[in-house]
N, C-alpha and C positions, 0 to 999 in steps of 0.2 A: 542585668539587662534581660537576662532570658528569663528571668523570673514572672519580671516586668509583661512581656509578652505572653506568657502564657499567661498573667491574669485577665489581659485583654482579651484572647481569646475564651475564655471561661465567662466572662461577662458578654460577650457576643453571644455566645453558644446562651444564655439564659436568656439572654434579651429577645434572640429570637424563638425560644422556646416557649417564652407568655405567649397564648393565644393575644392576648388581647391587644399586644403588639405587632403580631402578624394583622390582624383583623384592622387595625388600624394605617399600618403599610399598605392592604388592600386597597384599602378606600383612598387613601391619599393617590394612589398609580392612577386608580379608575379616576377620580376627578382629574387631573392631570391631563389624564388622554383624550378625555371631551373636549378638556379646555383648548387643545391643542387642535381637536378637530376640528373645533368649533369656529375657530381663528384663521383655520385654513380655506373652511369654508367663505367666512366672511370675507379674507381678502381676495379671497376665487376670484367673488359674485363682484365686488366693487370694483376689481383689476380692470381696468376700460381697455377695450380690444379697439384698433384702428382698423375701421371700415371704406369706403368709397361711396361719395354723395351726389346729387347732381347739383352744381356750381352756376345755370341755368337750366331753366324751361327747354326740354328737348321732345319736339314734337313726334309723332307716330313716323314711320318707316326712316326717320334720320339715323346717319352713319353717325357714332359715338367715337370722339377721338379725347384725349388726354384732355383736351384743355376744355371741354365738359364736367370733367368732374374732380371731387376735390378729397381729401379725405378728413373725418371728422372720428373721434373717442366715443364708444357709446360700450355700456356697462355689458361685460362681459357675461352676465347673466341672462338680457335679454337677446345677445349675440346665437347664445347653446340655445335657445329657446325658440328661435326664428329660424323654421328647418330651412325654409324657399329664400334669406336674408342671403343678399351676394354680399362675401367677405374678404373679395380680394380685387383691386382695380385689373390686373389682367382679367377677370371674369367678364370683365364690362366693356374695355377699350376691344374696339375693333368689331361688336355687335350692334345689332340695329336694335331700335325701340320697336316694339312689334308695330303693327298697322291698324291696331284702335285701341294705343295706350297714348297718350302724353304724358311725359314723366314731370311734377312739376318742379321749379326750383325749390332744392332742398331736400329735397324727398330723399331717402334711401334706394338701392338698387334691391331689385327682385325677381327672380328667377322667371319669371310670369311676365316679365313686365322686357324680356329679351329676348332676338333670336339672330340665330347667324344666318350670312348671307344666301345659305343653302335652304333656311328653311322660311325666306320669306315667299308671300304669296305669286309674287310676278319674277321671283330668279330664275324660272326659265326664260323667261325673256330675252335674258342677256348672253343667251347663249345659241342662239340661231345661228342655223349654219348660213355660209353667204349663198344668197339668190333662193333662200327662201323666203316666205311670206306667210303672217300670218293671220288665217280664216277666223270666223266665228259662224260659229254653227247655232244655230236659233234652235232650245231645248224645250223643255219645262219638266214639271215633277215624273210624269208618267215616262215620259224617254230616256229620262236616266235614272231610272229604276229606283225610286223616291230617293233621289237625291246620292245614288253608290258610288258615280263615277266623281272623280277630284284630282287634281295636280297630281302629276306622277304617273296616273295610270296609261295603258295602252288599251285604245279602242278598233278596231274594225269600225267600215261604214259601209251600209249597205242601203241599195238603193230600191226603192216603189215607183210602178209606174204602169204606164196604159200603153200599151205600142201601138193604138192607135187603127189596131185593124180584128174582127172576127176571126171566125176558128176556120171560116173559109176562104180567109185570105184577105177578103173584103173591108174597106174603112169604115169604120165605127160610127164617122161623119155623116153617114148616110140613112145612119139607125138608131133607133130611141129604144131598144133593147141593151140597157146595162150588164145582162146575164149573158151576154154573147160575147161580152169583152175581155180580150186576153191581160193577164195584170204579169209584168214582170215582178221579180225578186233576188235579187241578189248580191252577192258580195263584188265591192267597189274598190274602196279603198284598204289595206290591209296597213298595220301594225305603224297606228298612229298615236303620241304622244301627248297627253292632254298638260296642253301648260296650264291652264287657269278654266276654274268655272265660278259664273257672272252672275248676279241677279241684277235684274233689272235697271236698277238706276249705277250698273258698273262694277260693284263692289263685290269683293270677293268672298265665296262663302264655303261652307266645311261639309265635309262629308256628314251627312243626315241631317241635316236644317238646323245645325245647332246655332248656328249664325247668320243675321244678315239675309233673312229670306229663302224668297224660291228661285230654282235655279234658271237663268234664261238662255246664258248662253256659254258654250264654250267656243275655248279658243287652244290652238293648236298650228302648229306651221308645216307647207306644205311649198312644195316647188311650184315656180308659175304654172307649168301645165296643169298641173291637178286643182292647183286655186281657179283657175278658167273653167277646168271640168264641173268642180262644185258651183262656181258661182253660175254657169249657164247651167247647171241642172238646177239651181233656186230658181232659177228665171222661167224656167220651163216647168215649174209645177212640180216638178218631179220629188217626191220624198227622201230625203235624207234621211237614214235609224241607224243611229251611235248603239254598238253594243260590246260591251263589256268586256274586257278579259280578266280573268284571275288573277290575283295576286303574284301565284307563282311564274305565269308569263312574264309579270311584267317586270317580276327580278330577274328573267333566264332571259328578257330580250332586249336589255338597257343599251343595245346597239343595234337593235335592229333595225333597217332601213324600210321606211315608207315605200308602197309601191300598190300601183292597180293592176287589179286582179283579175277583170274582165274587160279583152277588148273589145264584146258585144256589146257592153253597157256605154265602152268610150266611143265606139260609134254609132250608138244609139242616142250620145248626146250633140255629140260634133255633128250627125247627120241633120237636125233638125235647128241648126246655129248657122246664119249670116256669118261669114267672115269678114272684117273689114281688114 
């Protein structure tokens, strides 16, 4: 028996000592491991990954709930290949359709094509405090600084105006010298919240005109008294100039409270206002 054995091994030890044996083990490994990769590849790509579909027609700013959508097998190739492809129904449930997508029946979900309830165009809305109200400020491109100001930011408002009398006290009324007339300026309203900016036919639009026109108007909420102030300074001609805060304001002031800033200005308008 042991004899037996060590001729096996002496025929082993030759076997693999022809090159041409090795040279041929070589090639049999390497085809082998293609083959193998190759196979692995292929049932990758074919492997069908379960996605989330829309099961109907879901219009722009709708709330997406379960029985919206459905899930559907789609080749896990084109899956890795679709970076913006939403691949899980929690991505989808509980998000809204943006506010000029419709998604149609059938369609796949897309990252473009969603947004939470934080980042749609009118969710400050729903968060007004009680007894306030809210203004709209009549803009256009030049006043807000081609188009800077947008959702989210904090504005100061300051006011233009003519008080109505010369440098010697005298009413203006009286005189056809526009050079003699005093022009007020100054800060009104301080550390105001812009919930939405409007163009013209309503619709909301993005910082730098990338959408949806030019800007006309913002809107923002204010307590009665200050909505009175503004609207009798609209009514009295008086200029309203929206000006801008910085970025960094307006993350160091995401509580800070509205308020007026000059009681010259509040009784520069109340003085010239009928009360009823």
């Amino acid at each position: 028996m042991a004899q037996t054995a060590k001729k096996g091994n002496s025929q082993l030890k030759r076997l693999l000592g022809n090159k041409n044996t090795v040279t041929l083990l070589g090639i049999l490994i390497c085809i082998g491991t293609l083959v193998a990769g190759y196979n692995y590849r292929i049932n990758k790509a074919i492997d069908p990954s379960t996605i989330p579909f829309a099961k109907e027609s879901i219009p722009s700013r709708t709330f997406i709930t379960s029985k919206m959508i459905g899930n559907i097998k789609v080749s896990s190739d084109y899956v890795n290949v679709a970076s913006n492809l939403v691949k899980s129904s929690e991505e989808v449930i509980g998000k809204y359709s943006t506010y000029k997508t419709t998604i149609p029946a059938g369609s796949l979900f897309y990252t473009d094509m969603l947004l939470t309830a934080e980042q749609m165009p009118d969710a400050g809305f729903a968060n007004i405090d009680d007894g306030y109200t809210i203004y709209g400020l009549a803009v256009d491109q030049e006043s807000t600084y081609s188009n800077s100001i947008s959702a989210g930011d904090y504005i100061d408002l300051y006011l233009q105006a003519d008080d109505g009398k010369d440098e010697e006290g005298e009413s203006n009324s009286s005189k056809n010298n526009s050079e003699d007339k005093k022009v007020i300026f100054g800060l009104f309203i301080e550390s105001i919240r812009v919930l939405a900016v409007k163009d013209s036919q309503g619709n909301n639009i993005i910082k730098h005109g990338i959408a949806n026109g030019q800007p006309a108007e913002l809107l923002f909420a204010v307590d009665e008294e200050n909505y009175l102030l503004l609207y009798d300074a609209q009514l009295l001609g008086i200029k309203i100039v929206p000006v801008l805060h910085n970025a960094n304001y307006t993350k160091q002031n995401s509580d800070a409270n509205t308020r007026v800033s000059s009681s010259y200005l509040r009784q520069y308008i109340t003085s010239r206002v009928y009360e009823v």
